[in-house]
VOTORPA-134484 format. One line per 2 residues: for each residue x, y, z of N, C-alpha, C. Coordinates in pm, whole numbers, plus 50000, padded with zeros to 5 digits. Layout:
N
X Y Z X Y Z X Y Z; ...
***
This chain:
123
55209 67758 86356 55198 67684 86480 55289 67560 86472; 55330 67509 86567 55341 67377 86574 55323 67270 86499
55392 67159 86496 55324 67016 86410 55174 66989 86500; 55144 66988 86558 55085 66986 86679 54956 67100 86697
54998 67201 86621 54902 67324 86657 54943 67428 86791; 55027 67418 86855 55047 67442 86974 55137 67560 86939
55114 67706 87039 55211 67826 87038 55326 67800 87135; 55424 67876 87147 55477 67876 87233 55544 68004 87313
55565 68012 87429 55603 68144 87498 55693 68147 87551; 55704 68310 87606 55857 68351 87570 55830 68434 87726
55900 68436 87833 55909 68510 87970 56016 68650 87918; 55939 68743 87968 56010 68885 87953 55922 69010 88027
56034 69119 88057 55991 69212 88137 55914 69283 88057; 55818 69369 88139 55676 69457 88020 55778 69568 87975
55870 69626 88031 55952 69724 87975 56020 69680 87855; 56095 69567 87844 56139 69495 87726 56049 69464 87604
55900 69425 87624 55880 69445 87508 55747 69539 87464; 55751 69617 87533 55741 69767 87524 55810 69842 87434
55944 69827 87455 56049 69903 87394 56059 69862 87212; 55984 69706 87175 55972 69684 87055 55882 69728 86972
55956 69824 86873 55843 69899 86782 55764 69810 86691; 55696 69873 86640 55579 69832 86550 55687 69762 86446
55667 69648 86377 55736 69586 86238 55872 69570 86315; 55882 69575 86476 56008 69535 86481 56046 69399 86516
56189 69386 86561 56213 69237 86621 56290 69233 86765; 56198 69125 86827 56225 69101 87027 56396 69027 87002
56481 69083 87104 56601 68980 87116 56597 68973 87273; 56591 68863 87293 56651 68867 87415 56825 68852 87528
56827 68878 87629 56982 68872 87645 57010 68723 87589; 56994 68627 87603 57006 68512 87584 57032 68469 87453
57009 68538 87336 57025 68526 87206 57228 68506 87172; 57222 68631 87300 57413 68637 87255 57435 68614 87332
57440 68582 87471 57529 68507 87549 57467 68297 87539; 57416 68270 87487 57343 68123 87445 57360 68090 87329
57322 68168 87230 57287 68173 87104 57148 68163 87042; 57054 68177 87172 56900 68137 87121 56825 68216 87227
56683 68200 87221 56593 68286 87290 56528 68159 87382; 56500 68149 87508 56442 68014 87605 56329 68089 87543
56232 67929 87568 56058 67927 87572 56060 67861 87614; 55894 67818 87627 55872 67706 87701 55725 67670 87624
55650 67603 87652 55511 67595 87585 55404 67589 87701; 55298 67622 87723 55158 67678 87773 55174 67514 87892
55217 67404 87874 55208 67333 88021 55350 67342 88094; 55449 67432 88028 55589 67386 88135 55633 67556 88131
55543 67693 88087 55648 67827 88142 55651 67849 88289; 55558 67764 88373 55588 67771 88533 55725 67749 88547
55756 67626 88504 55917 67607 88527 56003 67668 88504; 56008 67768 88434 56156 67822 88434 56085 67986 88510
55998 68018 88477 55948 68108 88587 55999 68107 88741; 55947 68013 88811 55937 67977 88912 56055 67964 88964
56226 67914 88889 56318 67854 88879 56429 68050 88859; 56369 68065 88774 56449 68241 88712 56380 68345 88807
56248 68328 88823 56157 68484 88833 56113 68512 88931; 56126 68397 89051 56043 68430 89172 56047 68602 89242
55920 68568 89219 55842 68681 89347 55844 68840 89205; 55883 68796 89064 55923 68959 88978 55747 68986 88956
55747 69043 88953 55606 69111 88937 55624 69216 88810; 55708 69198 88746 55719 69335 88631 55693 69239 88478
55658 69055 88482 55650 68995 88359 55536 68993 88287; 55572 68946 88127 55437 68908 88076 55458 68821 87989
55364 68746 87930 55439 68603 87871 55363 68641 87723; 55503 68620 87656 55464 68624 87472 55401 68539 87411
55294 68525 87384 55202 68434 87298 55240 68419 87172; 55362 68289 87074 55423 68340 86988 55364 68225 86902
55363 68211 86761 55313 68153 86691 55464 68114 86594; 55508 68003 86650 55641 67951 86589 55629 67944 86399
55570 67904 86382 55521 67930 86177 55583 68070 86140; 55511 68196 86223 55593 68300 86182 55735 68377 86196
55815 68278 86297 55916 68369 86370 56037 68377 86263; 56059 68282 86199 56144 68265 86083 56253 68251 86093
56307 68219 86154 56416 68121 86273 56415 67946 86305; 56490 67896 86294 56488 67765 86372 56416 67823 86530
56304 67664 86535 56275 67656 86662 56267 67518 86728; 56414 67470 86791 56427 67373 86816 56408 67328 86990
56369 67179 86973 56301 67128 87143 56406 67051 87193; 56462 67152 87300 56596 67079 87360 56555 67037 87462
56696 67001 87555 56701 67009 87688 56713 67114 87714; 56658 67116 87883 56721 67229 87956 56825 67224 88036
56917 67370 88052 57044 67348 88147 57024 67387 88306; 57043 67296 88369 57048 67147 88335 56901 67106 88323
56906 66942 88286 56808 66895 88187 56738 66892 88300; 56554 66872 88291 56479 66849 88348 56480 66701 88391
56435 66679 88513 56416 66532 88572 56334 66446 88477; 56245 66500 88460 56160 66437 88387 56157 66411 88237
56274 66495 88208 56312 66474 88030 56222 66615 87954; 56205 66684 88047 56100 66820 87945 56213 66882 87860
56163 66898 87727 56230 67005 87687 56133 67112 87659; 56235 67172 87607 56198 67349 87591 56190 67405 87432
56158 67466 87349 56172 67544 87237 56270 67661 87269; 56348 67628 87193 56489 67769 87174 56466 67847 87026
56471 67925 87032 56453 67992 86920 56593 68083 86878; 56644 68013 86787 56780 68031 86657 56791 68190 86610
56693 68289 86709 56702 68396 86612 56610 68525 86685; 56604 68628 86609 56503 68719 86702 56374 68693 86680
56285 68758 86761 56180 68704 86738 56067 68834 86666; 56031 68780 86543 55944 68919 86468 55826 68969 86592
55776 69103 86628 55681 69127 86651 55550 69074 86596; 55523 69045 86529 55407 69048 86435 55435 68860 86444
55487 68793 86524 55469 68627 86547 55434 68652 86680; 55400 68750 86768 55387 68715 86906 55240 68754 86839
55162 68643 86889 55017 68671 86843 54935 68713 87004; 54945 68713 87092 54927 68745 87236 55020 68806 87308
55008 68889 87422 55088 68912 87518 54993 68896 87654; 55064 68852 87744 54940 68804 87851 55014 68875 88020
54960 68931 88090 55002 68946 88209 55035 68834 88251; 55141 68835 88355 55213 68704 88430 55200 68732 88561
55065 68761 88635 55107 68799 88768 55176 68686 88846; 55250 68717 89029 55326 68636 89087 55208 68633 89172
55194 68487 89222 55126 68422 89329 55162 68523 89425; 55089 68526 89563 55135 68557 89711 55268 68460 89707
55265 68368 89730 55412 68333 89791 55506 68285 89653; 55538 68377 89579 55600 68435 89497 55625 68366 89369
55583 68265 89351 55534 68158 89210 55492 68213 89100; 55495 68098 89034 55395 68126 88900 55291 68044 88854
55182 68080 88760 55120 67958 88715 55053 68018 88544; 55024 67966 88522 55026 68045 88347 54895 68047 88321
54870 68172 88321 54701 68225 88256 54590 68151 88200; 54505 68166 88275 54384 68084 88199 54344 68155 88001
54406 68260 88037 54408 68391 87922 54503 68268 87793; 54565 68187 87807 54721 68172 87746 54647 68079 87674
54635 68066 87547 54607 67895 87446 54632 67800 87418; 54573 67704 87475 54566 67584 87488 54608 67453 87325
54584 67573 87253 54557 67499 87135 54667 67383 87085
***
């Protein structure tokens, strides 16, 4: 976890990580055209949801436990930076199956939003 205790999550289609076998590892497009994987943590994945995903109804959000991913997981800015100075967790690398300790449905609001699972940990 975190210095903090805190997981962090990862926005992706249910087909995408579906397709990751057992003992395998998640990449996302973003790994090679960025060099890292976006997250966000359990009070800010609305934002880039809301910002990337409106109205997709096909997501689910990775419950990942940063201790295991075995990668740098560094708290940037975002492009462009948030008003408010939020950053984000990028992750330096793929991400092991066996560090996503949750996977959570992401349904879309009626008027096509997001808001992040009461299901998702707080910790």
């Amino acid at each position: 976890m975190r210095e903090d205790g805190r997981v962090i999550l990862h926005i992706c289609a249910k087909d995408e990580w579906a397709a990751v076998p057992e003992g395998g590892v998640y990449t996302a497009a973003s790994l090679e055209s960025d060099g890292f994987i976006h997250c966000s943590d359990p009070g800010t994945a609305h934002i880039p949801a809301n910002a990337v995903f409106p109205g997709r109804t096909d997501l689910v959000l990775l419950e990942i436990d940063p201790a295991l991913v075995g990668a740098p997981v560094v708290w940037e800015d975002g492009d462009p930076p948030h008003p408010a100075g939020i950053q984000f967790p990028h992750v330096y690398g793929p991400i092991p199956r066996n560090a996503v300790v949750a996977v959570h449905e992401f349904p879309v609001q009626g008027d096509g939003s997001f808001r992040i699972p009461e299901s998702v940990s707080k910790r």
